[in-house]
VOBA-1610 file (N, C-alpha, C; in pm, whole numbers, padded with zeros to 5 digits, always signed):
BEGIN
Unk-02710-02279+01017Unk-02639-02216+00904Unk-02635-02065+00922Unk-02512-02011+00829Unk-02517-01880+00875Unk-02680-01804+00817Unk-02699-01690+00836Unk-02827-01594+00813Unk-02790-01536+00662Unk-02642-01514+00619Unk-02625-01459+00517Unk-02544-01568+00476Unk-02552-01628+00315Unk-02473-01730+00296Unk-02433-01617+00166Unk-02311-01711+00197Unk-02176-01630+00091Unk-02164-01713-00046Unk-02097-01667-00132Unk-02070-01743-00254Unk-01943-01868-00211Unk-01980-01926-00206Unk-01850-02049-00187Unk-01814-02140-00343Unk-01715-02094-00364Unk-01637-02138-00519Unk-01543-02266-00476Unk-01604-02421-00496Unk-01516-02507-00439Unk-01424-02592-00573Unk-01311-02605-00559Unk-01219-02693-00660Unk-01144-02840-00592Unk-01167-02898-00726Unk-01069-03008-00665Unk-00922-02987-00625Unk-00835-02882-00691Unk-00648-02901-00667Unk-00688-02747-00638Unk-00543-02705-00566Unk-00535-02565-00520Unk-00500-02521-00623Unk-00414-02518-00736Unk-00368-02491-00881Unk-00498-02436-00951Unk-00632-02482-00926Unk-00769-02436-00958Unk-00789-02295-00896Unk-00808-02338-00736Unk-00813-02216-00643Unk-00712-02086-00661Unk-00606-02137-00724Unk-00482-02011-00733Unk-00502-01983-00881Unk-00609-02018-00995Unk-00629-01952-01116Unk-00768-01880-01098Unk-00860-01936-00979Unk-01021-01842-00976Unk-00990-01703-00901Unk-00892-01723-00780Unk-00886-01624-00757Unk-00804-01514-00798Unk-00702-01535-00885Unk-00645-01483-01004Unk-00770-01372-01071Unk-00812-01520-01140Unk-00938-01399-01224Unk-01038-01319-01170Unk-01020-01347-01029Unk-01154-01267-00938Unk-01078-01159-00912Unk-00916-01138-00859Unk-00858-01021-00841Unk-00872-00931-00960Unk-00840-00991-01099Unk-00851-00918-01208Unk-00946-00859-01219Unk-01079-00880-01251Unk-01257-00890-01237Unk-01241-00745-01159Unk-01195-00793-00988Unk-01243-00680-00922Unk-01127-00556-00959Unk-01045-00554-00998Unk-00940-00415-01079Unk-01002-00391-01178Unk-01001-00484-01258Unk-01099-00403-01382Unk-01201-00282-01365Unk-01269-00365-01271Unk-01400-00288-01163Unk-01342-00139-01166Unk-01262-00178-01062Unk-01172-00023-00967Unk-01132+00066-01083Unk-01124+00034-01184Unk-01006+00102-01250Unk-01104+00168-01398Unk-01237+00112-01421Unk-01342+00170-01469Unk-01415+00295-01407Unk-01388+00302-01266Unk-01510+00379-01224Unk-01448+00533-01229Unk-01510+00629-01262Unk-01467+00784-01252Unk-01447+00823-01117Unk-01287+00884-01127Unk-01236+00909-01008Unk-01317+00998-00935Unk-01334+01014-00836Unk-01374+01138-00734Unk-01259+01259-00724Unk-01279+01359-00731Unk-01180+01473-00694Unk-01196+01547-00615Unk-01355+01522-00499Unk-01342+01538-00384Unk-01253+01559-00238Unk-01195+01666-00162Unk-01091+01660-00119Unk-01133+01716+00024Unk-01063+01642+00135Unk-01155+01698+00243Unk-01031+01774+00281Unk-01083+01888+00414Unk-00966+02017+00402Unk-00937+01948+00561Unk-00773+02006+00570Unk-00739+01978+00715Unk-00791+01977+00855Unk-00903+02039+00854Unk-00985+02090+00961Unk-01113+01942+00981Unk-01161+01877+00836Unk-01265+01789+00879Unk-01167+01624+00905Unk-01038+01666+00924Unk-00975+01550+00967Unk-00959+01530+01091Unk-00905+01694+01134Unk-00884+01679+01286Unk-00969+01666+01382Unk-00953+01595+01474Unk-01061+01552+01563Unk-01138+01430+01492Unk-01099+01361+01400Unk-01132+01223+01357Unk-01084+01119+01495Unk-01140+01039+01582Unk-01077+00937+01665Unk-00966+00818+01611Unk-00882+00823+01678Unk-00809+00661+01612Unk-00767+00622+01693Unk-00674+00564+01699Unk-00600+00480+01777Unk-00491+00562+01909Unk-00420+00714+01785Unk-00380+00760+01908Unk-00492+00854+01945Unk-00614+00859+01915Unk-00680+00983+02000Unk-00705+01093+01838Unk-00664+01212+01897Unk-00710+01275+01756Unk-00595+01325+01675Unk-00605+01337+01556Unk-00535+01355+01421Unk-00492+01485+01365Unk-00413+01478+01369Unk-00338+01594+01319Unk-00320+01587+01214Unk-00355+01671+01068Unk-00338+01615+00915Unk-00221+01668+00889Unk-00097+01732+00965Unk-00027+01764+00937Unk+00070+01659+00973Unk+00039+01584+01069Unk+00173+01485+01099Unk+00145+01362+01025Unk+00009+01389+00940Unk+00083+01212+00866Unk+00112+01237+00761Unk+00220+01113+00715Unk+00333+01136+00623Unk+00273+00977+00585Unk+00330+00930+00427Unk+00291+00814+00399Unk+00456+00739+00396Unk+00357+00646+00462Unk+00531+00485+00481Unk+00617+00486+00343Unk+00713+00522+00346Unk+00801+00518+00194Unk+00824+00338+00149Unk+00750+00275+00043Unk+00741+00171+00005Unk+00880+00107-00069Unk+00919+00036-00080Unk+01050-00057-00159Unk+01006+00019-00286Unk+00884-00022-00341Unk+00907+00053-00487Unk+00805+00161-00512Unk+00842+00210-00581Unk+00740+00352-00622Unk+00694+00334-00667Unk+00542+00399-00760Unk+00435+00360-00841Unk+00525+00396-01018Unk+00462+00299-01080Unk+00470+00373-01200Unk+00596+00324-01253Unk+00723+00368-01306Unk+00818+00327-01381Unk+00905+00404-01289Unk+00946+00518-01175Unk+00973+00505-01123Unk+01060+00636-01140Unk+01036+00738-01261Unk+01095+00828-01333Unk+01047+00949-01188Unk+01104+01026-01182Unk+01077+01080-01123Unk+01093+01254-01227Unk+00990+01322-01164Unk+00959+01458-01208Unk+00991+01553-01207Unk+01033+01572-01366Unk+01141+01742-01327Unk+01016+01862-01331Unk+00973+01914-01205Unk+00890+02016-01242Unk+00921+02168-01305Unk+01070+02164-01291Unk+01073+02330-01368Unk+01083+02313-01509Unk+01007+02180-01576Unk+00990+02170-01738Unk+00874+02162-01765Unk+00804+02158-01615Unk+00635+02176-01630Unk+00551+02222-01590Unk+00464+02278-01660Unk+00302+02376-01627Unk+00282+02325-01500Unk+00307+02427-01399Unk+00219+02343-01269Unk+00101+02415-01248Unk+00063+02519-01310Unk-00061+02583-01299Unk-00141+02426-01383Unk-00091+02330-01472Unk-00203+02198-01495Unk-00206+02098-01449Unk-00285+02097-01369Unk-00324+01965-01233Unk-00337+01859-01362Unk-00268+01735-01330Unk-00263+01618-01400Unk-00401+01574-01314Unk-00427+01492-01443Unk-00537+01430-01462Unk-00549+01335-01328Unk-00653+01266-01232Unk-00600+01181-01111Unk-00661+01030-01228Unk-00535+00937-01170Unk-00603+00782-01232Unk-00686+00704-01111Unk-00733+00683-01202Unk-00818+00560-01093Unk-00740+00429-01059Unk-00681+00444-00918Unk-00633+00302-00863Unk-00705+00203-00803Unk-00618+00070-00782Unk-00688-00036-00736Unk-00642-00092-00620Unk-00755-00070-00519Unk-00698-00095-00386Unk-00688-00221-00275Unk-00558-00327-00281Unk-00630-00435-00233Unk-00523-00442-00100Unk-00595-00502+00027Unk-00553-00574+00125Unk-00553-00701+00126Unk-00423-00754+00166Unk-00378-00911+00173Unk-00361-00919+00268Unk-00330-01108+00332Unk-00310-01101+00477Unk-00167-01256+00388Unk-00154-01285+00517Unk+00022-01392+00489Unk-00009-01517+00464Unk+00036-01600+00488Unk+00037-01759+00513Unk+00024-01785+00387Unk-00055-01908+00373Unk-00054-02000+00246Unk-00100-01897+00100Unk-00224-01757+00172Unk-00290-01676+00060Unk-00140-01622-00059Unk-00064-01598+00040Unk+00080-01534-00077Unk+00097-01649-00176Unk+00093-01747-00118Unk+00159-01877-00280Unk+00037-01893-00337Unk-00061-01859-00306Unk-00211-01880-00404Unk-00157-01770-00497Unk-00103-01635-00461Unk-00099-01553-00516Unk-00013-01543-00615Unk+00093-01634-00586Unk+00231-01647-00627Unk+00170-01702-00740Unk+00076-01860-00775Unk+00071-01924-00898Unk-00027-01884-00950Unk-00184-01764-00882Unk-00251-01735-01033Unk-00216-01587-01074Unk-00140-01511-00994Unk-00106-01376-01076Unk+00024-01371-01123Unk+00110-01418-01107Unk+00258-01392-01185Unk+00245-01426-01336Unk+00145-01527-01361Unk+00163-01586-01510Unk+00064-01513-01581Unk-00035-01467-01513Unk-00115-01351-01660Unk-00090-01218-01693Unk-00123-01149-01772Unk-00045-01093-01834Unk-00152-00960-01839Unk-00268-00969-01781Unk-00342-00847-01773Unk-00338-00748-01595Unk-00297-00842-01521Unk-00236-00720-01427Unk-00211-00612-01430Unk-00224-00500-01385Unk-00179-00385-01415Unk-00133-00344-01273Unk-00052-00393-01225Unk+00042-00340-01159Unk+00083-00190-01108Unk+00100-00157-01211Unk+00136-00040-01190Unk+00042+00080-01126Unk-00091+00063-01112Unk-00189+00074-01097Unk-00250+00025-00931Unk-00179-00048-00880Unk-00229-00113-00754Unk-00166-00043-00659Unk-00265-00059-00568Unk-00213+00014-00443Unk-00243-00116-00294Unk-00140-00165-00291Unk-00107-00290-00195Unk-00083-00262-00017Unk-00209-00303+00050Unk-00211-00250+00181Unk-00172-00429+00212Unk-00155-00428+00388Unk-00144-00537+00422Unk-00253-00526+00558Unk-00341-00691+00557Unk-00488-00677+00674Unk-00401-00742+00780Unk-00277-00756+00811Unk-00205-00764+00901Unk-00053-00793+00908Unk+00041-00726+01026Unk+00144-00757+01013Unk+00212-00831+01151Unk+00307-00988+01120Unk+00376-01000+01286Unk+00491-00917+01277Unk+00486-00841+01393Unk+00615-00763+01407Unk+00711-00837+01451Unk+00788-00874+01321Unk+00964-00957+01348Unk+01002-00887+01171Unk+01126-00906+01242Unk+01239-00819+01045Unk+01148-00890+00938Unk+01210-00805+00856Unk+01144-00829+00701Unk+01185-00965+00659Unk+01327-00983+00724Unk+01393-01130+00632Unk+01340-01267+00715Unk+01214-01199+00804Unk+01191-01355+00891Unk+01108-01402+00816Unk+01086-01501+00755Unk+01002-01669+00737Unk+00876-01584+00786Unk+00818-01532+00902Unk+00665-01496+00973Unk+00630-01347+00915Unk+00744-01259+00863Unk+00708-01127+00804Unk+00572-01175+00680Unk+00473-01083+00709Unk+00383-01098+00565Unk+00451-01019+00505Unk+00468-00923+00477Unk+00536-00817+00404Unk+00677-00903+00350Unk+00756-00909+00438Unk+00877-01023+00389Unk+00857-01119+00258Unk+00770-01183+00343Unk+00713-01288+00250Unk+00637-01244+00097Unk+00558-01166+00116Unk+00478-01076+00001Unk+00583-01051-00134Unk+00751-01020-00070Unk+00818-00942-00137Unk+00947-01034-00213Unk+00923-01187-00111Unk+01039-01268-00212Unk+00908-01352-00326Unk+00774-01342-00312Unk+00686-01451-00400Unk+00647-01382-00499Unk+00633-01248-00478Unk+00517-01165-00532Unk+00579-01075-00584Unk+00610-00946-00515Unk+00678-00824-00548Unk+00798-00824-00623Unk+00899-00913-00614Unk+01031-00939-00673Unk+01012-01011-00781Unk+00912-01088-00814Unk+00918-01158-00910Unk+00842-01090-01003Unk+00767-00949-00974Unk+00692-00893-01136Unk+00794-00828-01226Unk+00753-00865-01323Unk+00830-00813-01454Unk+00818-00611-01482Unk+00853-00605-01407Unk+00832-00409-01390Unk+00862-00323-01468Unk+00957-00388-01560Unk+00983-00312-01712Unk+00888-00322-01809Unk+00807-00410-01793Unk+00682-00441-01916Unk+00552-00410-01819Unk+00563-00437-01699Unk+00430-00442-01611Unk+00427-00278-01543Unk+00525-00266-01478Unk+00540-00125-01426Unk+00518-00189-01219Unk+00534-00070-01134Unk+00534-00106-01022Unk+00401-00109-00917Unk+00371-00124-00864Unk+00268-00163-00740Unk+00349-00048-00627Unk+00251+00051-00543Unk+00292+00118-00424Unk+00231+00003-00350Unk+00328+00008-00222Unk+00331-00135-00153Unk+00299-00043-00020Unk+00241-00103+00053Unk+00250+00010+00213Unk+00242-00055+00281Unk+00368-00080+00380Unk+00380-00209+00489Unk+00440-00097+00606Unk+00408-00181+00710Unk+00474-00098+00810Unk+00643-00081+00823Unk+00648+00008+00924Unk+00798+00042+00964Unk+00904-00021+01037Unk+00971-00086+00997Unk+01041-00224+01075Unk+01108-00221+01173Unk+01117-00061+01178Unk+01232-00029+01304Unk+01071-00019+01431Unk+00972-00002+01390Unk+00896-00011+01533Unk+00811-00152+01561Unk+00860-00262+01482Unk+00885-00414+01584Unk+00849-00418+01696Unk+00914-00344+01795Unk+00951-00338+01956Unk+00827-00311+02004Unk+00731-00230+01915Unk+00628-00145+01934Unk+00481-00139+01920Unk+00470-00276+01960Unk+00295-00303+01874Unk+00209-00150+01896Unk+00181-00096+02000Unk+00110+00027+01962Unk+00135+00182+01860Unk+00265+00185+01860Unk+00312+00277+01810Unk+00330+00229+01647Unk+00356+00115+01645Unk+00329+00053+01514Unk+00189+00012+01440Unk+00113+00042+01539Unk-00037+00014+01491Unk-00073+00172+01450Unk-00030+00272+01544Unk-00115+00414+01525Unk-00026+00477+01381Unk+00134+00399+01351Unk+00179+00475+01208Unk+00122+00442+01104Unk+00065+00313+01127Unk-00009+00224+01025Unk-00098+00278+01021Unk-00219+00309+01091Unk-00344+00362+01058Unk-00349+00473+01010Unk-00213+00591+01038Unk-00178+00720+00959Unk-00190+00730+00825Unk-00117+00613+00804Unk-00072+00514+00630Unk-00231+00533+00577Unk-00303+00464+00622Unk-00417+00453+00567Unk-00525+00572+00583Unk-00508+00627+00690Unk-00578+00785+00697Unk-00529+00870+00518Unk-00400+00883+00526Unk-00336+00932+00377Unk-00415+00891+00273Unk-00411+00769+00310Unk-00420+00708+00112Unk-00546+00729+00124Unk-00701+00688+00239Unk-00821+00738+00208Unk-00871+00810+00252Unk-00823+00915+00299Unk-00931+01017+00366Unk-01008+01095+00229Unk-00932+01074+00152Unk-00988+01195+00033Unk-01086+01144-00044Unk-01161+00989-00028Unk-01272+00938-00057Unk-01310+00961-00017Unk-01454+00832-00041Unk-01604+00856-00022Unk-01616+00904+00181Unk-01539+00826+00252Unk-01539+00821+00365Unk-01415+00841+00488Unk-01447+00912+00579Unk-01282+00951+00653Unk-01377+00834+00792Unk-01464+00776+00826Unk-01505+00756+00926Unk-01462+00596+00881Unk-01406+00519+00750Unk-01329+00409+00753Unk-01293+00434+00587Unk-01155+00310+00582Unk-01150+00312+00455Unk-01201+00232+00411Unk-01166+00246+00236Unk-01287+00145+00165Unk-01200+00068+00044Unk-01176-00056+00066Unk-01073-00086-00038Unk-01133-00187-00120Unk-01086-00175-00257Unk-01173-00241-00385Unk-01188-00402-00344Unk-01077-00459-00253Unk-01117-00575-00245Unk-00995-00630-00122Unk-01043-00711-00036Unk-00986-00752+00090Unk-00969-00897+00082Unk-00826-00938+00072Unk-00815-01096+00040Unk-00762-01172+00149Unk-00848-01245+00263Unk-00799-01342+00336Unk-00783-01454+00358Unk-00744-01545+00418Unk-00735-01641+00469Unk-00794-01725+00609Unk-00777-01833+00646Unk-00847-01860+00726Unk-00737-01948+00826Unk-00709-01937+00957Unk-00617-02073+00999Unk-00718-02131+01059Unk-00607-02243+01121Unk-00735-02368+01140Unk-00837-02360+01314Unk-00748-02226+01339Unk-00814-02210+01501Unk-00927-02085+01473Unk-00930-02077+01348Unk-01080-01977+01329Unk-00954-01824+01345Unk-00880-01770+01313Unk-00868-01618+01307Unk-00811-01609+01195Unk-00858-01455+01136Unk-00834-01387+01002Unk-00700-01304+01114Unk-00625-01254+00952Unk-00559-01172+00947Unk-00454-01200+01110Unk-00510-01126+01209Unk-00429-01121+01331Unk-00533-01120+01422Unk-00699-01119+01405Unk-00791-01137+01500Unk-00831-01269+01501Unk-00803-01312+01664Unk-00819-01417+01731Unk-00948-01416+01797Unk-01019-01538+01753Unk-01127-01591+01885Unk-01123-01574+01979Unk-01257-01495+02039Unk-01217-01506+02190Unk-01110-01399+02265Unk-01035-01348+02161Unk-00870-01303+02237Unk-00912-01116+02259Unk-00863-01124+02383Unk-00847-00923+02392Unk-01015-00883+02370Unk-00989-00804+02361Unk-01126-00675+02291Unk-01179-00687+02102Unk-00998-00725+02075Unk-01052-00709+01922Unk-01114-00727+01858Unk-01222-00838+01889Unk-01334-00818+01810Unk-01451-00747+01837Unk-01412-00624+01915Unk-01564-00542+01932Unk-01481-00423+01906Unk-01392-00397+01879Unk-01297-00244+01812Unk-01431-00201+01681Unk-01448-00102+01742Unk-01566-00044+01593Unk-01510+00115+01568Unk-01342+00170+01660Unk-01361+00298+01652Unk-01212+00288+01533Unk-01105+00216+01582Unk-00992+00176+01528Unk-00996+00161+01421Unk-00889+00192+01282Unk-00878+00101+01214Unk-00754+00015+01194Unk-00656+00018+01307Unk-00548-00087+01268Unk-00517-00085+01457Unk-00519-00206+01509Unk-00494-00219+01665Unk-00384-00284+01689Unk-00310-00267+01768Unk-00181-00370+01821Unk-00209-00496+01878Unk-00173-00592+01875Unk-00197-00717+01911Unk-00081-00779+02001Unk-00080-00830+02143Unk+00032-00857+02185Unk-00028-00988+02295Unk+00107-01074+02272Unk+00027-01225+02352Unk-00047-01290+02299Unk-00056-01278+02158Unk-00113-01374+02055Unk-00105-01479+02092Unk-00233-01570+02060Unk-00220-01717+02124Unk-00141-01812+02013Unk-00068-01808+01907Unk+00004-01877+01809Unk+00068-01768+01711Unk+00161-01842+01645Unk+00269-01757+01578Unk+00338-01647+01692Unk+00398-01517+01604Unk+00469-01422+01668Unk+00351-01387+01759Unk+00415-01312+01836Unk+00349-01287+01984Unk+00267-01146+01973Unk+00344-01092+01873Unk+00336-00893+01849Unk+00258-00891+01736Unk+00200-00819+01640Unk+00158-00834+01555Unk+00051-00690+01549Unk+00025-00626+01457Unk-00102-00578+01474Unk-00190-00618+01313Unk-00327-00518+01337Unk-00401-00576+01256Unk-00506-00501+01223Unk-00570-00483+01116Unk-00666-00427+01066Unk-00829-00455+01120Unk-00911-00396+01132Unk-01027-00408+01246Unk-01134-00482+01162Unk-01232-00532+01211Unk-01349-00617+01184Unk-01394-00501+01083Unk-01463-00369+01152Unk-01558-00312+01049Unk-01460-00183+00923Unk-01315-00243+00941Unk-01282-00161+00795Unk-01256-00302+00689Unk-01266-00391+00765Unk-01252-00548+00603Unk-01428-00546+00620Unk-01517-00514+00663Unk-01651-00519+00643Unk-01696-00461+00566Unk-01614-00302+00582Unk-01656-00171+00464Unk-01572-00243+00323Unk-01509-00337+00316Unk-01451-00333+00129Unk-01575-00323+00040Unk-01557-00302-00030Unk-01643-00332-00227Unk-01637-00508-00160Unk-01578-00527-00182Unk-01581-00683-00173Unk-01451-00771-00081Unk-01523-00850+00002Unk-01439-00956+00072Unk-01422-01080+00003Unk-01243-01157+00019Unk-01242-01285-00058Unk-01181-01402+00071Unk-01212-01503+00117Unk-01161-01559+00196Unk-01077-01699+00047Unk-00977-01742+00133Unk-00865-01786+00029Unk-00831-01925+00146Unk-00922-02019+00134Unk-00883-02156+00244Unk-00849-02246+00167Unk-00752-02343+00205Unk-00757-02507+00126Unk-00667-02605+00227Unk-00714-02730+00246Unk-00642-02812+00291Unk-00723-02906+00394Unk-00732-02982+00437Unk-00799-03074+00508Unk-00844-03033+00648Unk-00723-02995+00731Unk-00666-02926+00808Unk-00811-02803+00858Unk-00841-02750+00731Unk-00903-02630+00791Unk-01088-02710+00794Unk-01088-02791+00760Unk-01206-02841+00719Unk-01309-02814+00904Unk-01285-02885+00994Unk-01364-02814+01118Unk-01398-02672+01115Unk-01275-02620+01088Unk-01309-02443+01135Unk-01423-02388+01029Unk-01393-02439+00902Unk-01529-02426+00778Unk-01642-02450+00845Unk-01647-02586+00850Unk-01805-02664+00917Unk-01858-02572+01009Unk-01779-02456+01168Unk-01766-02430+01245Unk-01867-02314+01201Unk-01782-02232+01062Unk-01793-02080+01013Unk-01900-02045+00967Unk-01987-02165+00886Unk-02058-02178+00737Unk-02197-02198+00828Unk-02166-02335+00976Unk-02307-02404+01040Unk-02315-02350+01165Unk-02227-02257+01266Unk-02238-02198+01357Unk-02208-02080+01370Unk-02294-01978+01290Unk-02216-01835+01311Unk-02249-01802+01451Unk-02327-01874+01543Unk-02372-01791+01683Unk-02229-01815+01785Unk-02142-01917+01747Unk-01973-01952+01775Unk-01907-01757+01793Unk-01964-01667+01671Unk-01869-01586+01671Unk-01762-01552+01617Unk-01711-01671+01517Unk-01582-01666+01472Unk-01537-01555+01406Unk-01427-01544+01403Unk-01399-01386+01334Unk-01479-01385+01168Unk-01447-01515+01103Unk-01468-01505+00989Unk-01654-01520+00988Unk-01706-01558+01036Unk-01872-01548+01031Unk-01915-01420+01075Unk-01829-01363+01166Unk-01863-01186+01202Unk-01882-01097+01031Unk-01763-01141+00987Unk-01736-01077+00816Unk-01857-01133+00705Unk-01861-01261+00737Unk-01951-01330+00664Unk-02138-01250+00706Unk-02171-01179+00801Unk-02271-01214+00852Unk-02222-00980+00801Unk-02165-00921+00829Unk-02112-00771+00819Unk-02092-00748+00684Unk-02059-00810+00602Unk-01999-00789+00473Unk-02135-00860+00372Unk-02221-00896+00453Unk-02301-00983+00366Unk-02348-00921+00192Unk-02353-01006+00116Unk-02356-01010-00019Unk-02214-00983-00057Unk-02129-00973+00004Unk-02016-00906-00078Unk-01903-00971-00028Unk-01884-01123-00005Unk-01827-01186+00084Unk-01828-01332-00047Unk-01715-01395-00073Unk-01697-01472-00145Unk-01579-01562-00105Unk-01575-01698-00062Unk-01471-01779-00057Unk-01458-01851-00142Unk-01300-01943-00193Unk-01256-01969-00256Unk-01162-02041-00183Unk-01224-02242-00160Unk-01196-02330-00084Unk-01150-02455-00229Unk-01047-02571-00154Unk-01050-02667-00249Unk-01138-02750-00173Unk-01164-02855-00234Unk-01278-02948-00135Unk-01238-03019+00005Unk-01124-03028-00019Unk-01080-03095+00163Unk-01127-03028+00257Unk-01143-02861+00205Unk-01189-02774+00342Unk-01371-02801+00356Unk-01385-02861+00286Unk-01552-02898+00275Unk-01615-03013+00335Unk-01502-03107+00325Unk-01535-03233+00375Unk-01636-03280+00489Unk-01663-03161+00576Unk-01711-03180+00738Unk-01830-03066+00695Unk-01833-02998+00550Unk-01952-02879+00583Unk-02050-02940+00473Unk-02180-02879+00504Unk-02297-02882+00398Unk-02300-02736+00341Unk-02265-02739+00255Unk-02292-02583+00173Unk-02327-02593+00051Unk-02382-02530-00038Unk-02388-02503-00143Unk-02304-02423-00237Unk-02231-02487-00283Unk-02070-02474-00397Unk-02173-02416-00548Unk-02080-02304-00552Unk-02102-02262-00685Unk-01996-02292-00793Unk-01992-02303-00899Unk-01950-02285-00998Unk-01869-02186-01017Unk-01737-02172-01046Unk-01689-02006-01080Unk-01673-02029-01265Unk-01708-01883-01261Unk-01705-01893-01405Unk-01613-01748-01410Unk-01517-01798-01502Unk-01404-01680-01507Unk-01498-01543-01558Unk-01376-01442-01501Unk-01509-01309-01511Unk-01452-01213-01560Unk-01292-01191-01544Unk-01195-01107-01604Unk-01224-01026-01707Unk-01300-01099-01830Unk-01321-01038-01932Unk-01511-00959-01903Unk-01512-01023-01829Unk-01717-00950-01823Unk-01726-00848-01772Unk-01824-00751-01789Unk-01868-00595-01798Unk-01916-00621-01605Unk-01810-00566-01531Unk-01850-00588-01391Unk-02000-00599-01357Unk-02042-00714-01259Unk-02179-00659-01153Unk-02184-00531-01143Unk-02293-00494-01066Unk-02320-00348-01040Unk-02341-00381-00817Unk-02255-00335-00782Unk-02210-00365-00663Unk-02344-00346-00567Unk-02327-00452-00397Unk-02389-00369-00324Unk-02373-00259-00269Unk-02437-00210-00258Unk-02445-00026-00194Unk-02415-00083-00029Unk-02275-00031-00003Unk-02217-00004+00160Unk-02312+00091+00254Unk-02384+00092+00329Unk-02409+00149+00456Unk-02281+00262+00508Unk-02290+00386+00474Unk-02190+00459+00540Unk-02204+00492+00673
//
């Protein structure tokens, strides 16, 4: 068995699984959106010479990915009607990474129908993308945007900043990995940490050959990347070929990890994850890195082949958050 055992929340129908993790996304925004902002700001100089992907950073060349929709209602600001000597107040946002496949229609049936979302308020990264157009069937982002994004009510809810990569660099797994990690240099350098980011909550999935997001078993280097935080992926052993992807130790650094499995199908790779972490699998690396702060959310078919101990979820939306584990910086 693994060394660190995780919370495992098991249901009979996925209709269960797509209302717990509903209320667990809520739970953890609530969280995010309580805590007093930081106004901490690091100056151009403790950026540069940060390592990434291309080497070192220039805080002048990153620019953030312009999203489908803007935050907020979408008004945009006449400043010669306003005091700019008064710095507006900063809100506290809520920061989550998703990954594609079946997790989007989980997403699709427990968040479209409640009504405490706050949307407008979220700040939507993606823990991986296959590089093919937006309108392909394999786009996560694509996909994200006919289940999810198009269907919120934005006049009553307000909008989500969405940050997906740039479609015209497809062609480009590296160059599309180093704009992406720019993306995310932006949105967190001005937290707690520039040496990774830290997002309120990281929601994955599992396929049935054992890889999260776009890291494969076994495949390339990627699972020993500890300097990166978003790598190109090319020659993928299933699906699109191109793809890149977010690294082992920045979904390790979240507030909290959610794995999002169901179906019969995945039931080996469970048994595999839960009773052989010395296997390696990507998801027991997270399980065993993220420990205490690592929670799945399986229907029972994926259980069928494992011995674990299933908890109970008890909706949490409305409860005065845990008091988190303390991250290792």
């Amino acid at each position: 068995m693994t060394t660190n055992i995780p919370k495992v929340y098991a249901f009979p129908e996925l209709d269960e699984v797509a209302d717990a993790v509903a209320d667990y996304v809520v739970y953890v925004q609530n969280h995010a959106l309580a805590k007093p902002v930081k106004e901490k700001k690091l100056s151009s100089s403790s950026l540069n010479g940060m390592v990434t992907t291309t080497g070192t950073v220039d805080f002048k060349e990153i620019r953030r990915t312009p999203s489908v929709k803007s935050a907020g209602n979408g008004n945009v600001n006449n400043s010669s009607s306003k005091d700019l000597s008064k710095k507006p107040k900063k809100e506290a946002r809520f920061r989550i990474a998703i990954s594609g496949g079946s997790l989007i229609q989980v997403l699709n049936k427990g968040l479209l129908t409640r009504t405490d979302v706050k949307w407008d308020r979220w700040d939507i990264y993606f823990a991986d993308e296959r590089l093919v157009p937006f309108d392909s069937q394999d786009s996560n982002y694509g996909q994200a945007k006919r289940k999810i994004f198009d269907l919120i009510d934005t006049e009553k809810y307000g909008e989500p900043n969405i940050y997906h990569i740039e479609e015209d660099l497809i062609s480009d797994p590296q160059e599309c990995a180093d704009r992406y990690e720019k993306v995310l240099i932006k949105g967190f350098a001005g937290r707690d940490s520039v040496k990774l980011p830290m997002f309120d909550l990281f929601l994955l999935g599992c396929a049935p050959d054992g890889h999260i997001a776009s890291l494969f078993p076994n495949f390339q280097e990627s699972l020993r990347e500890n300097l990166a935080w978003v790598i190109p992926v090319e020659g993928a052993p299933s699906g699109p070929s191109k793809r890149i992807s977010l690294t082992i130790p920045v979904i390790c650094h979240s507030n909290r990890v959610a794995f999002v499995v169901e179906g019969a199908t995945k039931a080996p790779v469970i048994k595999t994850i839960m009773e052989r972490p010395e296997k390696g699998l990507p998801s027991s690396i997270v399980n065993e890195g993220a420990a205490g702060r690592v929670s799945w959310f399986v229907d029972n078919d994926a259980l069928t082949e494992t011995f674990v101990v299933k908890k109970k979820y008890k909706n949490r939306s409305h409860e005065k958050p845990e008091e988190e584990t303390p991250i290792q910086q």
